[in-house]
N, C-alpha and C positions, 0 to 999 in steps of 0.2 A: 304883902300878900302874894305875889307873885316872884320866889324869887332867882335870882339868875342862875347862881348854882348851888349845889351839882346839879347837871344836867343827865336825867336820867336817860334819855332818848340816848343822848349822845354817849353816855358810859356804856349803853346797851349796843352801840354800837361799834364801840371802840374793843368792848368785852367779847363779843361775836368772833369779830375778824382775827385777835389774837388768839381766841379761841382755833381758829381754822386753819391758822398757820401754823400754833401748836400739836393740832391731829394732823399733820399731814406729815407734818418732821417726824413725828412718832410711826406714823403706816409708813412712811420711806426705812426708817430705822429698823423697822421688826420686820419687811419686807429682806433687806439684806441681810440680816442678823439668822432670819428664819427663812430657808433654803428646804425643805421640806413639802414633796406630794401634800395639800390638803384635801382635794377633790378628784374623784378619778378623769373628769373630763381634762382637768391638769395634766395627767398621765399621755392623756392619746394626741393632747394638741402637742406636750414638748418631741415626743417618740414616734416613729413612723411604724408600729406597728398596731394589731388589735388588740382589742381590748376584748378579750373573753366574757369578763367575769367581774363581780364583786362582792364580796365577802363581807356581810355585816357581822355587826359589832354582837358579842353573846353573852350575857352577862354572867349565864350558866356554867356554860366550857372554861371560861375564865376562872370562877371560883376554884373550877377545878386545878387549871393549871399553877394557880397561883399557890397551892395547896400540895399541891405536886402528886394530884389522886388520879387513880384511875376513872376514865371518863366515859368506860364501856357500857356501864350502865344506863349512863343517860343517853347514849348515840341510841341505841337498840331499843329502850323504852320499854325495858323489862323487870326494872326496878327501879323503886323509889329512892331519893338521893339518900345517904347515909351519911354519919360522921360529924352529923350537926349540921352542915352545910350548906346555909341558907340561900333561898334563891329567889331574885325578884318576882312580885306576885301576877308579872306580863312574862313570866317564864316562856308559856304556851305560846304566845304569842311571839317572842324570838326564835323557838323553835322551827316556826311553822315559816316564816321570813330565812331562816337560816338556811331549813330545808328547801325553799325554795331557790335558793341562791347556787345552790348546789346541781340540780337540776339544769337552771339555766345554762351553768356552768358546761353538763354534762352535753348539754344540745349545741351548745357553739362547738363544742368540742368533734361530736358527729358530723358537722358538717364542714369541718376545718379540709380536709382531704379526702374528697369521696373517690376516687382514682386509684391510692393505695392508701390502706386505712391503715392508721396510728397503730402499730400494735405496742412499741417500746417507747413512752413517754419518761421524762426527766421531768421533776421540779428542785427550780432551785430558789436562792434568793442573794441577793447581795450582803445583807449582812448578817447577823443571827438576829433570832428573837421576832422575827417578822410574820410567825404562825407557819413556816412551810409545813412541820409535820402533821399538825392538825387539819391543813388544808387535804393533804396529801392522801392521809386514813378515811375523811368525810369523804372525797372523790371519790376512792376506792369503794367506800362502804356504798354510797348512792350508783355506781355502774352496778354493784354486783345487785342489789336490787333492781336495776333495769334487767337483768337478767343475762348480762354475760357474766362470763369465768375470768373471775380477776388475782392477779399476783401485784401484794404488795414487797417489795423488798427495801429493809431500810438502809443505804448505804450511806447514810453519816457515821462511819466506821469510829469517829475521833469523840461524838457525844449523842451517843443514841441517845432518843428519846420514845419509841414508838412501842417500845413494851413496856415502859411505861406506864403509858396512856393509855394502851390496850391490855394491862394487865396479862402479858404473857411472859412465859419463861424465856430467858436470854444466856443459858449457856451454850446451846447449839443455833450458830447462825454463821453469817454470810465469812466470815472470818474464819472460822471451821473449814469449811468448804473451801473457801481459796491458799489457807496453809497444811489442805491434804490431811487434816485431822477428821474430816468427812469425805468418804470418798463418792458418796452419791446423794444427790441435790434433793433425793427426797427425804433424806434422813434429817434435814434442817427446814423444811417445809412444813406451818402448823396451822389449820386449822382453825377458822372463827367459827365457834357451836353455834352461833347463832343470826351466822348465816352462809350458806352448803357452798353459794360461789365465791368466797371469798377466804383467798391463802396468805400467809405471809413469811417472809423470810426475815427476824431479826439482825440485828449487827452481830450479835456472836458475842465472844471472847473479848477483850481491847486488845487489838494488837500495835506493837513498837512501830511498825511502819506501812500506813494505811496506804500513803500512794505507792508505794512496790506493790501490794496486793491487787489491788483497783487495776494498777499496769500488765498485768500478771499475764498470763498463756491461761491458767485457770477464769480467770474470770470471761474469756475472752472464750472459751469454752463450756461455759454456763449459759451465756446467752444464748450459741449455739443450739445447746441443747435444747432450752427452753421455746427459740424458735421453730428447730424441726419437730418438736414434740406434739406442736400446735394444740394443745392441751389449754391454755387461757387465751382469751380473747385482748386482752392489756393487761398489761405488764408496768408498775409503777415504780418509779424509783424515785424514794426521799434520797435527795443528796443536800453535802454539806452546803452552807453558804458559800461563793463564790470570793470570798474575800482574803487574800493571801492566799490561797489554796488552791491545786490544781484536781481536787477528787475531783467536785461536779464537771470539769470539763473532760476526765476520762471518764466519768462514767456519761455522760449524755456521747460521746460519742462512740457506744454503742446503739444508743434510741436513735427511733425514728426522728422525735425533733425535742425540745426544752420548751418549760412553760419557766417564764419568771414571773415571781411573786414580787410585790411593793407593798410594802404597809405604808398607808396615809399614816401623817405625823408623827412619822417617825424615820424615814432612811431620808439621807441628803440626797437631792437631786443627780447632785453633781456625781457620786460613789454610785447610785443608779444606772444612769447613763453609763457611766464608765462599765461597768459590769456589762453590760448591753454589746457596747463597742469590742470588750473583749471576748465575745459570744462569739459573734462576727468576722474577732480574726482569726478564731479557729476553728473558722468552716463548719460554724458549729448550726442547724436550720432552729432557728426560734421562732415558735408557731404564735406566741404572744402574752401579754400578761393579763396576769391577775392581780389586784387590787382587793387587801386585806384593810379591814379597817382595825387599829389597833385604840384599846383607851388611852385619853392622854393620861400622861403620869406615869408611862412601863418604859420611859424612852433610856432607860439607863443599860448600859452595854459593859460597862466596868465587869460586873459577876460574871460573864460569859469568856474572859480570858482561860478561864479552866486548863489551867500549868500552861499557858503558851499557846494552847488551840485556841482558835478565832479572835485571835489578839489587833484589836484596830491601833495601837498604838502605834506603830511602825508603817502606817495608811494614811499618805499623806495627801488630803483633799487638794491644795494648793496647786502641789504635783502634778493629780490628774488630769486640774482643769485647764493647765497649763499643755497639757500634751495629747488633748482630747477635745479641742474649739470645733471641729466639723459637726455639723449639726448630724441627727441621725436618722 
């Protein structure tokens, strides 16, 4: 009537503890294995700088991108979506979280340098795929609603995206003008109808050799202009990722300072940092980052080789961390 075994007490005990040594080897395993920002306090406790900003997740802008549509109608909220393209029924409710993220955004930004204010801003990011041009146009588009005069200029010369997304024309842009095919900067300057402070300068033409142009006495004379002009209040420049590539560090070192972008799960820690450090050793002033959140499931970077441009294959994490142990 009673009998000895099994001993249920005892297997429930014996099941537990293997149980516990089981998930612990598994959270050590996916802990080294997964080297990835999850949470933005992540970001500020590895990095000794601020944290701006954060950038939630939008399930709207997304369909878009993924679609590869123009996404001006839904910024501006002057048309209903088109093209079939269905959208979560807490749309409004992303919106209004997104728009606010933005904002926040724009106030830490105000108050970064009240001494000399910001006029030439840089965003970059470590790798591709991280949201910078999206961030980039929202920024732009949320100042110029504050009510200053804003210039966006898109200088990822190697894979624009920002006419695109803005549905604007891209034969006359930033490439025109620094291969002398435009000889005056307002001839590549266009106009958002639907809203008076806000300008943009696309990439232009493709041209063979983006860092000769970026290096250029033209470009270098564009700023120039655009500074003594005093004509916009900030000045943005989408630049390329930072990853094999020296554009974004010629063009941010005509800005005042660089904002880098992190997308949570998705860039390695370690190519982060490293991007940071080489900020740093060219004298470059990094005001701080922003923190995108990306859905899981986009982490794939293979289709952004595009003939050779933003190629990680030849980007050896190993390498870095190897040559990169001072903390930052």
């Amino acid at each position: 009537p009673s009998p000895v075994k099994p001993s249920i007490q005892r297997n429930l005990a014996i099941g537990s503890i293997l149980g516990l040594i089981v998930g612990i080897i598994t959270a050590l395993i996916r802990d080294r294995v997964d080297n990835a920002y999850h949470f933005s306090n992540e970001v500020t406790q590895d990095v000794n700088l601020p944290l701006l900003g954060h950038i939630p997740y939008s399930e709207s802008l997304n369909l878009y991108e993924e679609n590869n549509k123009s996404f001006i109608d839904t910024i501006t909220q002057q048309s209903n979506i088109e093209d079939n393209i269905k959208v979560d029924s807490q749309d409004g409710y992303q919106q209004y979280f997104y728009q606010e993220a933005f904002r926040n955004l724009y106030t830490s930004i105000r108050f970064l340098n009240t001494d000399s204010p910001l006029e030439l801003i840089a965003l970059t990011s470590a790798v591709p795929a991280e949201g910078k041009t999206l961030i980039a146009i929202l920024l732009a588009k949320t100042m110029a609603e504050m009510g200053l005069k804003v210039l966006l200029i898109d200088g990822d010369l190697r894979k624009p995206q920002m006419h695109t997304r803005l549905g604007l024309e891209n034969s006359k842009g930033l490439t025109n003008y620094l291969s002398n095919d435009e000889k005056q900067v307002d001839n590549i300057i266009q106009k958002m109808e639907s809203h008076e402070n806000w300008d943009i300068i696309t990439a232009g033409s493709q041209a063979p050799d983006p860092t000769r142009l970026i290096d250029s006495e033209r470009m270098n004379q564009l700023v120039r202009d655009l500074k003594e002009s005093a004509h916009y209040d900030k000045i943005l420049f989408d630049t390329p990722p930072m990853l094999n590539l020296a554009d974004a560090f010629l063009l941010a070192d005509h800005c005042d300072g660089l904002f880098q972008i992190i997308s949570l799960d998705k860039v390695n820690r370690v190519i982060a940092k490293a991007a940071m450090i080489r900020i740093m050793s060219n004298n470059i002033p990094i005001l701080g980052i922003i923190t995108n959140a990306i859905k899981p499931g986009t982490n794939d970077m293979r289709s952004y080789s595009y003939d050779g441009y933003y190629s990680q294959s030849s980007y050896s994490i190993t390498r870095i961390n190897s040559e990169n142990n001072s903390d930052l």
